[in-house]
N, C-alpha and C positions, 0 to 999 in steps of 0.2 A: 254630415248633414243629419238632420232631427227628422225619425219620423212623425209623419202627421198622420192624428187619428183621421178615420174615415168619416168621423161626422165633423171635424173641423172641416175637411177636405168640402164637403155637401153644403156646410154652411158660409162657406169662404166662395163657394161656386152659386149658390142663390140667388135669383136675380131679385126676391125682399130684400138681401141684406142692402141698406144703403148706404152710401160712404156719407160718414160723419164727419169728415176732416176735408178741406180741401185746400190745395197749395197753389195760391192765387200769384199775383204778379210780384209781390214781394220775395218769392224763394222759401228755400228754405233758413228761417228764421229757430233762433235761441226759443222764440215763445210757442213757435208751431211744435217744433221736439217736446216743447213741456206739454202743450196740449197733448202729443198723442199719447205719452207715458202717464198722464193721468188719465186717459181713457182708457191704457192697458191696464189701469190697477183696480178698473170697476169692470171689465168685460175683458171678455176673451180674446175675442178678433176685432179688430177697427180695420176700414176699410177707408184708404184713400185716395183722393182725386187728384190729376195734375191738371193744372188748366193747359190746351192744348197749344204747343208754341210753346210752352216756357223750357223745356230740356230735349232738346234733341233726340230723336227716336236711338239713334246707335247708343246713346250715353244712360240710356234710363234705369237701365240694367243696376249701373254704379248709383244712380240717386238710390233708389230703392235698398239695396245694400248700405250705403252709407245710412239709411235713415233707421233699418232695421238695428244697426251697430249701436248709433246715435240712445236707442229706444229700447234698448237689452229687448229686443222681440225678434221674431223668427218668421220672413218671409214665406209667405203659404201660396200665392196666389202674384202674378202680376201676369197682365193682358192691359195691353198699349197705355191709355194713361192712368191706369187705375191697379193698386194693390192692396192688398190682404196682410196685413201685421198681425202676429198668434203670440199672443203670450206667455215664453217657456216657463 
């Protein structure tokens, strides 16, 4: 596992940061993955939202991992529908 600096850590935990991305009723889609990795190639951390209902709480674990794989990024942050993607 990658450590994470402490000011990633502060700004992945802010409640300013807002999620820019959000994973609406469609899923996860080919153009949402393109969206996030072009967010990661202008900023650091992109934070994203799940609409609630769409992935079952025991499974979210794997979407989030799958998306960070999906997105060569580095999971920092997940609390119930929403995660933190850090750009290694």
């Amino acid at each position: 596992m990658t450590d994470i600096p402490a000011h990633i850590m502060r700004q992945a935990k802010s409640h300013d940061f807002r999620a820019s991305v959000r994973i609406g009723k469609s899923g996860l889609t080919e153009t949402l993955l393109d969206e996030i990795r072009q967010q990661l190639q202008s900023r650091d951390l992109v934070k994203v939202k799940v609409n609630k209902g769409l992935f079952e709480r025991e499974k979210r674990s794997e979407v989030w991992q799958y998306v960070a794989e999906q997105t060569a990024s580095h999971l920092v942050l997940q609390r119930g529908n929403i995660g933190v993607l850090w750009r290694r």
